[in-house]
N, CA, C and O of each residue as an XYZ file, in Angstrom:
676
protein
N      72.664    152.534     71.437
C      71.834    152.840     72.587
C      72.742    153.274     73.729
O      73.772    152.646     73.976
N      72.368    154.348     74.430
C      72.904    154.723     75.534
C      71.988    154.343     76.681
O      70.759    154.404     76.724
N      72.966    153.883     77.726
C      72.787    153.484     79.146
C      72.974    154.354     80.003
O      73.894    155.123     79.725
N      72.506    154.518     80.855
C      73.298    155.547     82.014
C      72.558    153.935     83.664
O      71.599    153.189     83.863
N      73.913    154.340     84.323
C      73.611    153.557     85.441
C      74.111    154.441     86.312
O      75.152    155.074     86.136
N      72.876    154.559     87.950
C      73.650    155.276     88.792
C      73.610    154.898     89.665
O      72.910    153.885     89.695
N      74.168    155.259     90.866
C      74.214    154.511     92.304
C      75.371    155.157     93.374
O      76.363    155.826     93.082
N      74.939    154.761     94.594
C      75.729    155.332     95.515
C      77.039    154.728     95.454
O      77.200    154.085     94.417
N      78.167    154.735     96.356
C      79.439    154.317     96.321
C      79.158    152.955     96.852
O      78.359    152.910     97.788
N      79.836    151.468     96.285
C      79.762    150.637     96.729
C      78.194    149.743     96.448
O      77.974    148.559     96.702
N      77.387    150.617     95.934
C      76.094    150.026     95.405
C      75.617    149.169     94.720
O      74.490    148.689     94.839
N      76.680    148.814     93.700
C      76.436    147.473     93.335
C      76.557    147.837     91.555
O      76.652    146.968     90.688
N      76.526    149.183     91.331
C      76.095    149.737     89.995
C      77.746    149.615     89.056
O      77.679    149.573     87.827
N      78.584    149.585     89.470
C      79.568    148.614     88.540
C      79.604    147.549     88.080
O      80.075    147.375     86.956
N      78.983    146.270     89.028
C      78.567    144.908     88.570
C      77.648    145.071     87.807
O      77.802    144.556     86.700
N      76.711    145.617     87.989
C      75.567    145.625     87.362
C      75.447    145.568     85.519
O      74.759    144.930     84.723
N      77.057    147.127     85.364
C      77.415    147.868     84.457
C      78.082    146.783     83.880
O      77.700    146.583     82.727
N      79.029    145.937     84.314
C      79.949    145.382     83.657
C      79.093    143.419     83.147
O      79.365    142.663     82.214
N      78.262    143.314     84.083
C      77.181    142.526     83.378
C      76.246    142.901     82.350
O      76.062    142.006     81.525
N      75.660    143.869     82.178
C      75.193    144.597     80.704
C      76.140    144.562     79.418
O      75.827    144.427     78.235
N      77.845    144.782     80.223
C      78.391    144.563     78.767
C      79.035    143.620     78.293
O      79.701    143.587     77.259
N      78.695    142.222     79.637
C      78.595    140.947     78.890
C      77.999    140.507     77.785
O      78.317    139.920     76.751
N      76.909    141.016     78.357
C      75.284    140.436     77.322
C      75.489    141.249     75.844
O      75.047    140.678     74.847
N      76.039    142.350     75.706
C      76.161    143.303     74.530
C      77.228    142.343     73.380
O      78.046    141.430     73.496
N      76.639    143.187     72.234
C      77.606    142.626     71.402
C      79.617    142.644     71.574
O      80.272    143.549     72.093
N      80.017    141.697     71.119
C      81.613    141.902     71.549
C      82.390    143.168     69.839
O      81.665    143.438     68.882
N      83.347    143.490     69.910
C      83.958    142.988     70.776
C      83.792    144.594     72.134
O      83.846    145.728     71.659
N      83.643    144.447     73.392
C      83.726    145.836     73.996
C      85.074    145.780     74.885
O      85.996    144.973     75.003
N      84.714    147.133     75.502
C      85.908    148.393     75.987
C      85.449    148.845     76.822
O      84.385    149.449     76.685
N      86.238    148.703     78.348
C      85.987    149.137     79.674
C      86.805    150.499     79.129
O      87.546    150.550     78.147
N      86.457    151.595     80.054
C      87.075    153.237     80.061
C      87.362    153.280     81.291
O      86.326    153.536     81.903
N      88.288    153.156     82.030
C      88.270    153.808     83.605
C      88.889    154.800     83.243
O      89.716    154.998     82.352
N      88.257    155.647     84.285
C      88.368    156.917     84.076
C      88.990    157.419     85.866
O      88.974    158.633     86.066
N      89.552    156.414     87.190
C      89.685    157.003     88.350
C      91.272    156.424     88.048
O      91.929    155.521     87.530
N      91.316    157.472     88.668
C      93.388    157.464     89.356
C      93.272    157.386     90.863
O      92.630    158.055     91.672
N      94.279    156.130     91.010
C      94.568    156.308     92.477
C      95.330    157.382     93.181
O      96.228    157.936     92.548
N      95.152    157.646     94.073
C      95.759    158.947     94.689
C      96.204    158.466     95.908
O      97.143    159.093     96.398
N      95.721    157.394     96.607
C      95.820    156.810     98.136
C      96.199    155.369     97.968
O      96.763    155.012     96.934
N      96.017    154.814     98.598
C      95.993    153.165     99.217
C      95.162    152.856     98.971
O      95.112    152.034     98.056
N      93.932    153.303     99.617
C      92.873    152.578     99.709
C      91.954    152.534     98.154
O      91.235    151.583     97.848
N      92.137    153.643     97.372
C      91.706    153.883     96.073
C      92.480    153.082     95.034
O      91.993    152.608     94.008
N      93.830    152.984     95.454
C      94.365    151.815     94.583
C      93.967    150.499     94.743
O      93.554    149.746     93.861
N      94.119    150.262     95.952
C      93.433    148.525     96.052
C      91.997    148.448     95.525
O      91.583    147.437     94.959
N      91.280    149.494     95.715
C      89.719    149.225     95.097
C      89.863    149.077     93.525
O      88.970    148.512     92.893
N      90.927    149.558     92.928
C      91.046    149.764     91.445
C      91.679    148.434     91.070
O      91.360    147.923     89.997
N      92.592    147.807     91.909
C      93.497    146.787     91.711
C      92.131    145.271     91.611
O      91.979    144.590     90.597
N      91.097    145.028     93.302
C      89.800    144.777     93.361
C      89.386    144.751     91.361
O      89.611    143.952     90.451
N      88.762    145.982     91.461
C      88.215    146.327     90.115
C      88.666    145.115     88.855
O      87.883    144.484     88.145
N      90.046    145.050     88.861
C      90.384    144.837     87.399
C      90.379    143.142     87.681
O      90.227    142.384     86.724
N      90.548    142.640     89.000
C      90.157    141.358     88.884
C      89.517    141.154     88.579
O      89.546    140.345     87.651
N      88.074    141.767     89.127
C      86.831    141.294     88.029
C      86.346    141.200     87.250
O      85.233    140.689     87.132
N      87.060    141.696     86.378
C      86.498    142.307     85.270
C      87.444    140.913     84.192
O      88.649    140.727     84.363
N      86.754    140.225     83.322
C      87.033    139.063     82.356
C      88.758    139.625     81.827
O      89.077    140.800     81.651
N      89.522    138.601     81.687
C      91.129    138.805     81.619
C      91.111    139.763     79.494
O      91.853    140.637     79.047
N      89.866    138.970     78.777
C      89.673    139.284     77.767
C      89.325    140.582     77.301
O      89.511    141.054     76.179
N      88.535    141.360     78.792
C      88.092    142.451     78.136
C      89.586    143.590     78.015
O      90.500    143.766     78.821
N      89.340    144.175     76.728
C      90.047    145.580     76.862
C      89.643    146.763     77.382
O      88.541    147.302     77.481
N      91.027    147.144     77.775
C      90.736    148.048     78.595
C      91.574    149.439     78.626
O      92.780    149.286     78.819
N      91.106    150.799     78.461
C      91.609    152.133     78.204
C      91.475    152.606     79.607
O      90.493    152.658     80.347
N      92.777    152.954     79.788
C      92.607    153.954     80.966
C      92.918    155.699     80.910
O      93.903    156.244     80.412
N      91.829    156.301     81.538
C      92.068    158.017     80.460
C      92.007    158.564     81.722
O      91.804    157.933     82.760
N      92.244    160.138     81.580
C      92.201    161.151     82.677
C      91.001    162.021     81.917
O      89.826    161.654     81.910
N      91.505    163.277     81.254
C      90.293    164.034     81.027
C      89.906    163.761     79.488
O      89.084    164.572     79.060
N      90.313    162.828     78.613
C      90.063    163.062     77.746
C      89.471    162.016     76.965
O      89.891    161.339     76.026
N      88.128    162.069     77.743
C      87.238    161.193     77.477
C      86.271    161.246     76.022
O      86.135    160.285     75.265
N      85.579    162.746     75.812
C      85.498    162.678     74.681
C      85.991    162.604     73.568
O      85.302    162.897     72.591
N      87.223    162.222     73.436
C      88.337    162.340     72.778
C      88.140    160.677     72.481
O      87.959    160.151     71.382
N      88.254    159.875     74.096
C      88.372    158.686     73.750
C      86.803    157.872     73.277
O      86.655    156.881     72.563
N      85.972    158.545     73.835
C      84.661    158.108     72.702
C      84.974    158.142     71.717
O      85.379    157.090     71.222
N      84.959    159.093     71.087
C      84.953    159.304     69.459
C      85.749    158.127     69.146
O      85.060    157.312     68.532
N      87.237    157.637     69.386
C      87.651    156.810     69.011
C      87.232    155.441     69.010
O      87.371    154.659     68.070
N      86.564    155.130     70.436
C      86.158    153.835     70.670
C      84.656    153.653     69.965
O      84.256    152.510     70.190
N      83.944    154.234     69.379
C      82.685    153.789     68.513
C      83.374    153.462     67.542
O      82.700    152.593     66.989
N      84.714    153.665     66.714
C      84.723    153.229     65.603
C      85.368    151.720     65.539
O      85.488    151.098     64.484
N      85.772    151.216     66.852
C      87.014    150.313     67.110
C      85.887    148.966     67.583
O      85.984    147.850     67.074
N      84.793    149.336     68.683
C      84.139    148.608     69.511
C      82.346    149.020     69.391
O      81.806    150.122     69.289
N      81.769    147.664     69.453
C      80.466    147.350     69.498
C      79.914    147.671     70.907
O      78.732    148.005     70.990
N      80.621    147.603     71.941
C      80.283    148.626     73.124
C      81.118    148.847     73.867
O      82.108    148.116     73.817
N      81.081    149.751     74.692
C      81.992    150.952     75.413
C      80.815    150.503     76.816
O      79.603    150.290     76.857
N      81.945    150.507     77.864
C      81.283    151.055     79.293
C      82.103    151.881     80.120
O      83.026    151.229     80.609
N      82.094    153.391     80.534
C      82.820    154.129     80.936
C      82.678    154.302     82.539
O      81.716    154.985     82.892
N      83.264    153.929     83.256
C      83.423    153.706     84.607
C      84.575    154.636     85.320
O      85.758    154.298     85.285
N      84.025    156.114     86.119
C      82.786    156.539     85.630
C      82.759    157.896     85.543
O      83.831    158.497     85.464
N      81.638    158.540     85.542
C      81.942    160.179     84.823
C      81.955    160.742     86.435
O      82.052    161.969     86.411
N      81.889    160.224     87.802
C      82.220    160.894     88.284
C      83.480    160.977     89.148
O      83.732    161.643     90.152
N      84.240    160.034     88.395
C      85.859    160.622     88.604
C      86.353    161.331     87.606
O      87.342    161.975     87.958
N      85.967    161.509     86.171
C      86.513    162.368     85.210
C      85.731    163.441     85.872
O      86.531    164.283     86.278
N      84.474    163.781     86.164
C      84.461    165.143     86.737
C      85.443    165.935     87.576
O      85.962    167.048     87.499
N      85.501    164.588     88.663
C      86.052    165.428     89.691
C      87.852    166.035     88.756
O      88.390    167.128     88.934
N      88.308    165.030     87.938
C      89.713    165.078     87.407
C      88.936    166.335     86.615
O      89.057    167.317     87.348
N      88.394    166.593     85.746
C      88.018    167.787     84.750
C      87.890    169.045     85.837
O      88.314    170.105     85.378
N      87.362    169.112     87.243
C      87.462    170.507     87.885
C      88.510    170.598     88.522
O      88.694    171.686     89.067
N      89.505    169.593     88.687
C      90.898    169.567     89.080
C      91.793    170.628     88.358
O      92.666    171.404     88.747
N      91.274    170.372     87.259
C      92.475    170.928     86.523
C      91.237    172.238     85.719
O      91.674    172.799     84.714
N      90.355    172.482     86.012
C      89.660    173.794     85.690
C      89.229    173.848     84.873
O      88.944    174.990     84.513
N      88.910    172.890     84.105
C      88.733    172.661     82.463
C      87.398    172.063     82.399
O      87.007    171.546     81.352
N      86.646    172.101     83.494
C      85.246    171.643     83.633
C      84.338    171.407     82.567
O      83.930    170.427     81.943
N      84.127    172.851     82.568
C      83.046    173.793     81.374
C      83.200    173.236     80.216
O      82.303    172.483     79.837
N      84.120    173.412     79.543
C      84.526    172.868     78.032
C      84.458    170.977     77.914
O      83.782    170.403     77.060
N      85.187    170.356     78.815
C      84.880    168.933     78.826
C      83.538    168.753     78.895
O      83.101    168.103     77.945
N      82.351    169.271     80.070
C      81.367    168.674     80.340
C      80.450    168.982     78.509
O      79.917    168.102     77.834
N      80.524    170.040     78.260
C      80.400    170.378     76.978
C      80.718    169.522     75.860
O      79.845    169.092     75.105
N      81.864    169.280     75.742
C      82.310    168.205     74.730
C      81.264    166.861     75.149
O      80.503    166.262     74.389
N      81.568    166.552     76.987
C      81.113    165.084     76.612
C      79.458    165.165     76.248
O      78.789    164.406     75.547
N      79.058    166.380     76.996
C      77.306    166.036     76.186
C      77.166    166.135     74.750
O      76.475    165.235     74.272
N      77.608    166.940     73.967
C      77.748    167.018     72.704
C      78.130    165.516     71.978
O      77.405    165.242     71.022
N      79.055    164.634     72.277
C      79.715    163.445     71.882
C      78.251    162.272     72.412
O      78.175    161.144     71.927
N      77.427    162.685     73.225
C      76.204    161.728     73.458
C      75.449    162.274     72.733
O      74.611    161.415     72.458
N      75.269    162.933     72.368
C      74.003    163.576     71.838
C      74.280    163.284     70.458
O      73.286    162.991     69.794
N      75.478    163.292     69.816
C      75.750    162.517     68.579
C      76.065    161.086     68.411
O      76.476    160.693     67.319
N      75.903    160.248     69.429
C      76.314    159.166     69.452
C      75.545    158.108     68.633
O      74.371    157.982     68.980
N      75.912    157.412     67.737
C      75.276    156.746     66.732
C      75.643    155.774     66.290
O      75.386    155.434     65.135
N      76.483    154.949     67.282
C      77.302    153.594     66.814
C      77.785    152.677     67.709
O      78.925    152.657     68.173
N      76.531    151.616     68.033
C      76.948    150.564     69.359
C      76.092    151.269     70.701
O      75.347    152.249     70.744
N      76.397    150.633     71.403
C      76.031    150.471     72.972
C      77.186    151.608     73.516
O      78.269    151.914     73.016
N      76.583    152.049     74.609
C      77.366    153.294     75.500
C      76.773    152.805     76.687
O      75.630    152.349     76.683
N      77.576    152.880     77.851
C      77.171    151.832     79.123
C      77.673    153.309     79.682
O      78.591    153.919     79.133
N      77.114    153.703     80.592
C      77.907    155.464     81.840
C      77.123    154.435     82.572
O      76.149    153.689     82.468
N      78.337    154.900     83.585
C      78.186    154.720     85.193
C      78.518    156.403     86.262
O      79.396    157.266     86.225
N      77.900    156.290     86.682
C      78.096    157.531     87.761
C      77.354    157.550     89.003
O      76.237    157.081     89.223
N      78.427    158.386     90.066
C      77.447    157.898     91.350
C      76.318    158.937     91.555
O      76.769    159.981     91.084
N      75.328    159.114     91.930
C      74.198    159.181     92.331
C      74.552    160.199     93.812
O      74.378    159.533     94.833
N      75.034    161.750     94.106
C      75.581    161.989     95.076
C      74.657    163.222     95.200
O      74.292    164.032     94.348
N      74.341    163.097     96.768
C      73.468    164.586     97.505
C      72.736    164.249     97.773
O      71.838    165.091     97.769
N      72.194    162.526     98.363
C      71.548    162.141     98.882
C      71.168    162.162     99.964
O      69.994    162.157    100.334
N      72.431    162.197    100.809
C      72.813    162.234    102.319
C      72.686    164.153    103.075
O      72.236    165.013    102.317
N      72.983    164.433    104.064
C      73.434    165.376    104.446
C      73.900    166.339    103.860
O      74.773    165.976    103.072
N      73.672    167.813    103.869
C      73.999    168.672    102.822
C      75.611    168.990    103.394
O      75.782    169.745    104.352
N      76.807    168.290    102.655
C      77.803    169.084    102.905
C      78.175    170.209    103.662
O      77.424    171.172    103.513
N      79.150    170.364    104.454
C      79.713    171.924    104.780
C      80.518    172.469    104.502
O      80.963    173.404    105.168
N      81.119    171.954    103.101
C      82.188    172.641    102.390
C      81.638    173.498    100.864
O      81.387    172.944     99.793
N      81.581    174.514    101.070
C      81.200    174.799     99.536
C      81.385    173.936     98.561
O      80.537    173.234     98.009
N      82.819    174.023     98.311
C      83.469    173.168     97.270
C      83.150    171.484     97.301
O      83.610    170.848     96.354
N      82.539    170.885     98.137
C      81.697    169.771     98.070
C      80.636    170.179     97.161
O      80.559    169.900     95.965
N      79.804    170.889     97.880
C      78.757    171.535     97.390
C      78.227    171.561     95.963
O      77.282    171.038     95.372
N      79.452    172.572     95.585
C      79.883    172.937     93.920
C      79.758    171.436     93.427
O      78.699    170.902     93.097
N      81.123    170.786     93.429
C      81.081    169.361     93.035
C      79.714    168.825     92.761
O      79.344    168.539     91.622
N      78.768    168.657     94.118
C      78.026    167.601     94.037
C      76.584    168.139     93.291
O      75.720    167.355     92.902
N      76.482    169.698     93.160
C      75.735    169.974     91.891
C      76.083    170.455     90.625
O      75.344    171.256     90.052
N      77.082    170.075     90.146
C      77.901    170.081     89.030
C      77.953    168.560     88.731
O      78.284    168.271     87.581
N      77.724    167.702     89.448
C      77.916    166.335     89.270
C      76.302    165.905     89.004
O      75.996    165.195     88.046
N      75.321    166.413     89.953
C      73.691    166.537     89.610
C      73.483    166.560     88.344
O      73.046    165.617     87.684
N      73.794    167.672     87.927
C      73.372    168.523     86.743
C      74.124    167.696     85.340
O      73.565    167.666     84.244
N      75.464    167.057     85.608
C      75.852    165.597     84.382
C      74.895    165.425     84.320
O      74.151    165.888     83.456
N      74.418    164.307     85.702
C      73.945    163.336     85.376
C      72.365    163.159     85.146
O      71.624    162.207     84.905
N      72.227    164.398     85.317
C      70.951    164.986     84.385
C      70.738    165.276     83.223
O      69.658    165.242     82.633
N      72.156    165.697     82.677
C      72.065    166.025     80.736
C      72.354    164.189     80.322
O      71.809    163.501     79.460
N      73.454    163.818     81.365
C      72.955    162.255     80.225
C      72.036    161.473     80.590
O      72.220    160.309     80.234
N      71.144    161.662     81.149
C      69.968    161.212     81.910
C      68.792    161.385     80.621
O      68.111    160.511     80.084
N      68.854    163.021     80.338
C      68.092    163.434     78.989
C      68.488    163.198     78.221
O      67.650    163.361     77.333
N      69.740    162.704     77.663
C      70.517    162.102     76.604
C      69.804    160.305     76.367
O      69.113    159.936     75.418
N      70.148    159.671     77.269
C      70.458    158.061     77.461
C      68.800    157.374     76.802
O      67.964    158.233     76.522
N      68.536    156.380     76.657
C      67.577    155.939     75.799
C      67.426    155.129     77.540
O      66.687    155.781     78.279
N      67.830    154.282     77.968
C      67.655    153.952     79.517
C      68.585    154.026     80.672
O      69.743    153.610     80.638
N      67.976    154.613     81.757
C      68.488    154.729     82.508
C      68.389    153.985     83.927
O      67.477    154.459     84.605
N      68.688    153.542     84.194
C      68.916    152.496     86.189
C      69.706    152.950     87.301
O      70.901    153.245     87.269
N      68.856    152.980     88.380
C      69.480    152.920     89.552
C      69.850    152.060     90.142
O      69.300    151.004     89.829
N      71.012    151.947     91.371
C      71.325    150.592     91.705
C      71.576    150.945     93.520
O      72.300    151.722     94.143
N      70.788    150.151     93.808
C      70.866    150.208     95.360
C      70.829    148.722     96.143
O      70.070    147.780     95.914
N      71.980    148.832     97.219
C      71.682    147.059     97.593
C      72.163    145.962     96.497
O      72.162    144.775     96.820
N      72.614    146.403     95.073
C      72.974    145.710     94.200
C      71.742    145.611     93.166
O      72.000    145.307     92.002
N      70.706    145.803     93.467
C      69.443    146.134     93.058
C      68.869    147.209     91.786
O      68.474    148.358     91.984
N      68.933    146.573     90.562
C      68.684    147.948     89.790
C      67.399    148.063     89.420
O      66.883    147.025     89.007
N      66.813    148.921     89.447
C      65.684    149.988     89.793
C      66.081    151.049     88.207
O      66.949    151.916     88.108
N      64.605    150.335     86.611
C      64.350    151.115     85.450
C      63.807    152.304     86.165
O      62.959    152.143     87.043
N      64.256    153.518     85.834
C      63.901    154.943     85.548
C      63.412    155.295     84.286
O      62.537    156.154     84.174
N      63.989    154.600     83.142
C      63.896    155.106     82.076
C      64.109    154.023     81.171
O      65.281    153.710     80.964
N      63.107    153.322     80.530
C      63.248    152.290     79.360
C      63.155    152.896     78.101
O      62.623    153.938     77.718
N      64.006    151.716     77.354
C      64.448    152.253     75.926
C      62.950    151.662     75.230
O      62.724    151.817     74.030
């Protein structure tokens, strides 16, 4: 079964994510998928891994996420990938968008073994940007989380810490 969880920054939709893959069968596999680049992004990541149980394993990837699906259905009873919208932003970094976003819908759409937990934020809520290239991003990031949206068997929002069914399995 695929999950998709979404939410604004700070929303609560990582706890949320990483309590779902308590309850799931063991043994599972956190995916982070963000690189620190700053201070402040490292300490949130540093934050992050405290919380997260000393037991769970844990893969850390840049773009090559469908790569690391494929591997982790055969290894683990569930996967939670935290989240597709830092591999986005890392996949248009390096220009390779098109073909990744491709791979990773293709790799859901065949997915057939265990629990799949996505997290992604929920962005274009607020104020319409004044940078194109925001812009781009944040409907290129829409439009994910719309194919695994049509992919996912359920999907949740998380606001206030609060998750809010869109879509039951």
């Amino acid at each position: 079964m695929i999950t998709l969880i979404l939410g604004g920054n700070k929303s609560g939709k990582s706890e949320f994510a990483l309590n779902l893959l308590e309850k799931r069968a063991k043994p599972g596999l956190f995916v982070a998928t963000g690189k620190a680049k700053d201070l402040e992004f490292r300490q949130q990541i540093n934050r992050h891994r405290l919380e997260r149980a000393p037991e769970l394993e844990v893969m850390e990837i840049s773009l090559d996420l469908p790569q690391a699906l494929r591997q982790a259905k055969i290894d683990f009873s569930c996967v939670l990938v935290d989240s597709l919208d830092y591999w986005l932003f890392a996949a248009r970094e390096q220009g390779s968008e098109q073909d990744l976003v491709r791979d990773i819908v293709k790799e859901l759409e065949g997915w057939d073994n265990g629990d799949l937990i996505l997290v992604s934020c929920e962005a274009g809520l607020g104020p319409l940007p004044m940078s194109g290239e925001v812009r781009a991003y944040i409907r290129a990031l829409g439009a994910l989380n719309q194919a695994c949206a049509q992919i996912a068997h359920q999907v949740f929002m998380v606001t206030a810490g609060l998750p809010l069914a869109l879509k039951k399995a």
